[in-house]
SETI-748840 format. One record per residue (C-alpha): x, y negated, z negated. Coordinates in pm, 1 decimal, decimal comma, always signed. Example, Ala and Ser with C-alpha at 12.3 -4.5 7.8 and 13.67 -1.06 7.14 Angstrom:
BEGIN
node x=+1230,0	y=+450,0	z=-780,0
node x=+1367,0	y=+106,0	z=-714,0
***
This chain:
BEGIN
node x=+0,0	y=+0,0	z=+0,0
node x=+142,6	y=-360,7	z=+110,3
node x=+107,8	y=-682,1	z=-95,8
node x=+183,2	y=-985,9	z=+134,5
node x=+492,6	y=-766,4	z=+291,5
node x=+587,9	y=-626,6	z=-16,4
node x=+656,8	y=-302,0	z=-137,6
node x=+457,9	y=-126,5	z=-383,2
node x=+739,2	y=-150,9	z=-620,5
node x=+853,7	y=-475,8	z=-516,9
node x=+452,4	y=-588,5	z=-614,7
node x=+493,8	y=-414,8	z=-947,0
node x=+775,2	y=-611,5	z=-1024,7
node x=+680,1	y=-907,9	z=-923,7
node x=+353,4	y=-871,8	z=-1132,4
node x=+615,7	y=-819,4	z=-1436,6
node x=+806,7	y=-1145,5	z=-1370,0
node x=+452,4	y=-1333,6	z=-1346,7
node x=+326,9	y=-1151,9	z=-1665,8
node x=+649,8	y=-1271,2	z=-1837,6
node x=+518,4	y=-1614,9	z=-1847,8
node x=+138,9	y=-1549,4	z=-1932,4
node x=+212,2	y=-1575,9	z=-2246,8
node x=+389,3	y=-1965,9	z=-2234,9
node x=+112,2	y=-2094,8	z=-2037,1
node x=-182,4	y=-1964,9	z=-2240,5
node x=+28,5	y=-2098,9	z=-2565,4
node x=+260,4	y=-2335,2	z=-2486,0
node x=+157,3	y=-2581,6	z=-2727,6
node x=+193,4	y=-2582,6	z=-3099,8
node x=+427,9	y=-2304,5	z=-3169,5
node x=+568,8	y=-2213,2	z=-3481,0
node x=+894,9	y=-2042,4	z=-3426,8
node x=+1052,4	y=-1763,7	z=-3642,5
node x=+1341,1	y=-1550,7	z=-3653,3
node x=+1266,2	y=-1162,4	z=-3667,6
node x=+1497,0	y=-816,6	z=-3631,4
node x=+1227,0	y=-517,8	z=-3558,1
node x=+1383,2	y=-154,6	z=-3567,6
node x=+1218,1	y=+147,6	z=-3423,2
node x=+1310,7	y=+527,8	z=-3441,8
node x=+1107,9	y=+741,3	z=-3165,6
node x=+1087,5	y=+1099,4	z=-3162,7
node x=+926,2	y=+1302,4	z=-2880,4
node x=+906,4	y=+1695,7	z=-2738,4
node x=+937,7	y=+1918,0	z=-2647,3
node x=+1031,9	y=+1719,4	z=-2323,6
node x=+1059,5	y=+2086,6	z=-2139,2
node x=+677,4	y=+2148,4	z=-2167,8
node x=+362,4	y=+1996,3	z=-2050,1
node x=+212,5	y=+1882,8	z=-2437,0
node x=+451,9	y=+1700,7	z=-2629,9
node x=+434,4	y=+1548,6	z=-2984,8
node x=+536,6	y=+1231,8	z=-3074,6
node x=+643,4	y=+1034,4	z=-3382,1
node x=+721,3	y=+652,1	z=-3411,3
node x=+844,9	y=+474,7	z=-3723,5
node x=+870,3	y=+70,3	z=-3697,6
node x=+1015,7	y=-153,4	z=-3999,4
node x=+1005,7	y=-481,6	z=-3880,5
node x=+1122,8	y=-810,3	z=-4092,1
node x=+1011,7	y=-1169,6	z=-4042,0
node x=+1010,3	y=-1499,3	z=-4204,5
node x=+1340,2	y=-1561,7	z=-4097,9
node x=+1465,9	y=-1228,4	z=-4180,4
node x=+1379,7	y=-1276,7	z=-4554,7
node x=+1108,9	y=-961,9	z=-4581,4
node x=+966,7	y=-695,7	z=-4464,2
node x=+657,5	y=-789,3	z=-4208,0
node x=+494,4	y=-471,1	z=-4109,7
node x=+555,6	y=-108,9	z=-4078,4
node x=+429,6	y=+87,9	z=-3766,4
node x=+371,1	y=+454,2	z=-3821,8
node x=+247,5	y=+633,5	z=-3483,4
node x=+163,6	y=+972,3	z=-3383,0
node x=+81,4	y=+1154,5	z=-3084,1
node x=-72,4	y=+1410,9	z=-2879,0
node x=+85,5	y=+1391,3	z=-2518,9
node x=-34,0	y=+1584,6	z=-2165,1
node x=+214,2	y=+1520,8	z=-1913,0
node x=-29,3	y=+1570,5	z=-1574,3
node x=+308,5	y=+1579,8	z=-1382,1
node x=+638,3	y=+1458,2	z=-1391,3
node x=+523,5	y=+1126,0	z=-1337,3
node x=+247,0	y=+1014,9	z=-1497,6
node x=+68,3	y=+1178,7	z=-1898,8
node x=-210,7	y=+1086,0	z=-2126,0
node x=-193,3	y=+1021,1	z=-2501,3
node x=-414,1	y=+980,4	z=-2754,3
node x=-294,5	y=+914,8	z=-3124,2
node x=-307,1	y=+717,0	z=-3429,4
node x=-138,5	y=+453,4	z=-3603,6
node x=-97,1	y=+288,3	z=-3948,8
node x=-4,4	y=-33,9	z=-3923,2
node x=-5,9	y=-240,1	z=-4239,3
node x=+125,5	y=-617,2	z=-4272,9
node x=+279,8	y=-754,6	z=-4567,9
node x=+286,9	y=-1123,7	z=-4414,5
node x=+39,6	y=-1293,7	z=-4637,7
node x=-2,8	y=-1005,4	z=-4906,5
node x=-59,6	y=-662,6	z=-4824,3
node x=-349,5	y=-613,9	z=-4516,6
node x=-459,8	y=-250,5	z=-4428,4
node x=-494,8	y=-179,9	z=-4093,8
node x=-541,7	y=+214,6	z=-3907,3
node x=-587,7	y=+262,7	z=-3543,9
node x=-731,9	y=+530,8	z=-3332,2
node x=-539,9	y=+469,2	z=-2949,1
node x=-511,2	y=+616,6	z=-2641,0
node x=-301,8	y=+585,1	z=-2337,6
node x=-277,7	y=+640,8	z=-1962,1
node x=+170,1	y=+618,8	z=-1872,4
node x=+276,4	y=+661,5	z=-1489,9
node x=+646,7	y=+638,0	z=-1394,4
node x=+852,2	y=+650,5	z=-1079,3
node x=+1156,2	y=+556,3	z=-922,2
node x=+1274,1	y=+297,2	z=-648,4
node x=+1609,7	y=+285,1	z=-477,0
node x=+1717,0	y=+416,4	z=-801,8
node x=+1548,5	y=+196,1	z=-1040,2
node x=+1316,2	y=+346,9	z=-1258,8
node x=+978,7	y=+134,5	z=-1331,6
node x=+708,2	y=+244,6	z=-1547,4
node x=+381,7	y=+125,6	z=-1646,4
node x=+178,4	y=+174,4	z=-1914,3
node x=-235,8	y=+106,4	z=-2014,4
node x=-334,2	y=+139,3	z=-2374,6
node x=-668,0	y=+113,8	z=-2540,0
node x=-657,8	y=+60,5	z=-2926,3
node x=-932,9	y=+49,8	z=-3173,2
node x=-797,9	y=-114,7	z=-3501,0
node x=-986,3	y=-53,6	z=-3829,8
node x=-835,1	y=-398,0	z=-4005,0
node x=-956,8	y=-347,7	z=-4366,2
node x=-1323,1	y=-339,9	z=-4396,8
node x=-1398,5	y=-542,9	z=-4095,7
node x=-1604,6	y=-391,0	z=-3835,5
node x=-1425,0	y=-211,0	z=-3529,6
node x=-1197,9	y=-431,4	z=-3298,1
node x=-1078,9	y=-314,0	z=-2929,6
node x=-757,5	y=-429,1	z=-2819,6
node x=-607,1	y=-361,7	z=-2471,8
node x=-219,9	y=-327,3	z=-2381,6
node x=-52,6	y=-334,8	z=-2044,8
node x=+329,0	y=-312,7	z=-2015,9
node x=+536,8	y=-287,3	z=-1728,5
node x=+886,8	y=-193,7	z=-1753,5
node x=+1198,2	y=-215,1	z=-1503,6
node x=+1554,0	y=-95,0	z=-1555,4
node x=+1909,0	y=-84,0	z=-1366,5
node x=+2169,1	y=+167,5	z=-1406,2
node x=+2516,2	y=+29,5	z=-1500,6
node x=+2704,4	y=+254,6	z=-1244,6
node x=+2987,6	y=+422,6	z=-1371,9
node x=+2867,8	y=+403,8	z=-1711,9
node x=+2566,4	y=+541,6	z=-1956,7
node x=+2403,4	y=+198,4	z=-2007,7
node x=+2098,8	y=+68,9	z=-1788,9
node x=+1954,5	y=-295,4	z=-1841,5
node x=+1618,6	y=-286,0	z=-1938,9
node x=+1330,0	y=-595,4	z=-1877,2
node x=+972,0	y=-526,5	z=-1971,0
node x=+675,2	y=-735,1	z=-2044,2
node x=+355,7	y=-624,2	z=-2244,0
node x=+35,7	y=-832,3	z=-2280,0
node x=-238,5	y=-748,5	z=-2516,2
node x=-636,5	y=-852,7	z=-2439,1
node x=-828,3	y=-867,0	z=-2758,2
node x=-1239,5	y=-686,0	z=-2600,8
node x=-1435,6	y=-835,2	z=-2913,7
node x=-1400,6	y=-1069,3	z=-3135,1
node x=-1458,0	y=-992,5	z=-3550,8
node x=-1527,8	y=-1242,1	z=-3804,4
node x=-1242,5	y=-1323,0	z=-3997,6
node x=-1038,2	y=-1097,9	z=-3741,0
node x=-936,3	y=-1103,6	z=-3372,6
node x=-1100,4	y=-1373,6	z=-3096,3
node x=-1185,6	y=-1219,8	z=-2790,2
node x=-934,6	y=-1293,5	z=-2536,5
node x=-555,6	y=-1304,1	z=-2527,0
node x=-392,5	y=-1198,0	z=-2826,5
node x=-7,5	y=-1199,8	z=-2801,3
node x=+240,7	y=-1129,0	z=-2489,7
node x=+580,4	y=-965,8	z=-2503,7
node x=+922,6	y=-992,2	z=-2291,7
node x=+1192,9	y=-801,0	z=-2350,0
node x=+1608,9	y=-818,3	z=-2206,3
node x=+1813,1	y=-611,6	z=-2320,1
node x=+2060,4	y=-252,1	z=-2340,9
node x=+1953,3	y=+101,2	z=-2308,6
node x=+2305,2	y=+372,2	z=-2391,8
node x=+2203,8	y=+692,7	z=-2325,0
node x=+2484,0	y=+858,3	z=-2575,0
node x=+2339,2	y=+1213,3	z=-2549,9
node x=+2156,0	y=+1394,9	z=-2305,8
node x=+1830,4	y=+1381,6	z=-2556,2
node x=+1951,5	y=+1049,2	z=-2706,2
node x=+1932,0	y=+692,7	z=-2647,6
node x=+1971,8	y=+334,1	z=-2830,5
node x=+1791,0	y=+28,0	z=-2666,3
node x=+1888,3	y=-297,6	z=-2802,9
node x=+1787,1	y=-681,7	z=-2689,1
node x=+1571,5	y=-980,4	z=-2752,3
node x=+1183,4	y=-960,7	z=-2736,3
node x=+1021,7	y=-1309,4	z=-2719,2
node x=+677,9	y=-1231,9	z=-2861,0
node x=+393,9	y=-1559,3	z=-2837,8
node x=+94,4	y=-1447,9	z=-3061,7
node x=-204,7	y=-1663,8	z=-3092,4
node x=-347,5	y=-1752,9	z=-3387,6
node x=-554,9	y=-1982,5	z=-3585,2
node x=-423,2	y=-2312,9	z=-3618,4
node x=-116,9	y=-2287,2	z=-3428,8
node x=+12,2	y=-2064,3	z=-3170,6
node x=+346,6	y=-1852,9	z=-3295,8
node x=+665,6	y=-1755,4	z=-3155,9
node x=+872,5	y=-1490,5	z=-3257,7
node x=+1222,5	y=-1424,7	z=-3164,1
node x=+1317,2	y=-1083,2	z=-3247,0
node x=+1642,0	y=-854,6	z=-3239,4
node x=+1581,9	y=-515,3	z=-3162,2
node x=+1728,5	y=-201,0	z=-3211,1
node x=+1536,1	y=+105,5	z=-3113,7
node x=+1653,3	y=+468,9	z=-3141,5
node x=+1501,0	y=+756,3	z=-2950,5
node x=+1536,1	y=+1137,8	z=-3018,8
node x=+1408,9	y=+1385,2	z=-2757,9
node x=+1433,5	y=+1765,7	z=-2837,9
***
């Protein structure tokens, strides 16, 4: 399929350079700016069969680096339809620790395809999350990320860019606002170490919007991923 002479993976692309600056033009007033380092440690398999588990752990620390933020736990049932392209469905806990301690559990489920152009794998990735924040009622929240990398040649490091935006579907009182929630761009290191074993590491710029002011987060990350 053609896009004004481009390439299907050319169009992808492109739609992940416009997508990194969604996020600045829906919020580029107001911004409160602070300093973050997010760690992640990712475990999934068996990689050599079709259903696959999968773990994720997430400390993250913000104010300036003074506390701990949030913790991510997620787990995961994965169906890999082919080599390409798998569903998941999972859950997450997902508690903040911002402005005292806030509960939060999610059900989610995802659709992941991935392929390869001129030897630069690109992925792309649709998620559909419904967050049980507290005792508010149900909110939906939808995530698309597309993700690019370029292998270093002669060496086990690629250079990674991705962009995820989320969509808030509802809005809840004292909760999410319908619409656009927070976007996500990401630059940075993946070093494949190990056959099964890889560390990514970068800067996410993360705009989130929020009641009064819109916030920007700029975040070191380290993530670590384990495949057996």
């Amino acid at each position: 399929m053609k896009h004004a002479g481009l390439s299907k993976p050319q169009f992808i692309l492109a739609k992940l350079v416009m997508l990194c600056f969604v996020g600045f033009s829906l919020c580029s007033h107001a911004l409160r700016h602070d300093l973050q380092a997010w760690t992640g440690f990712y475990f999934l398999g068996p990689t050599e069969s079709a259903s696959n588990l999968y773990l994720e752990v997430q400390p993250r620390f913000g104010s300036n680096l003074a506390r701990l933020s949030h913790i991510l736990v997620r787990t995961a049932f994965v169906y890999n339809l082919d080599t390409q392209s798998g569903l998941w469905v999972g859950h997450g806990w997902t508690p903040s620790f911002e402005n005292g301690f806030k509960d939060e559990q999610r059900l989610w489920q995802q659709y992941q395809y991935k392929d390869n152009w001129r030897g630069h794998p690109w992925l792309v990735r649709f998620r559909l999350e419904e967050r049980f924040i507290e005792a508010l009622p149900l909110a939906g929240r939808i995530r698309v990320m597309g993700r690019f990398s370029h292998a270093v040649s002669g060496t086990d490091f690629e250079l990674l860019l991705w962009d995820e935006l989320f969509w808030n579907l509802n809005s809840v009182a004292r909760g999410p606002s319908w619409g656009f929630d927070r976007n996500r761009v990401f630059v940075g290191v993946d070093w494949k170490y190990h056959p099964k074993m890889s560390l990514e590491v970068g800067y996410m710029n993360q705009i989130a919007a929020a009641n009064p002011e819109n916030r920007m987060a700029h975040n070191i990350t380290l993530y670590s991923w384990v495949r057996f």
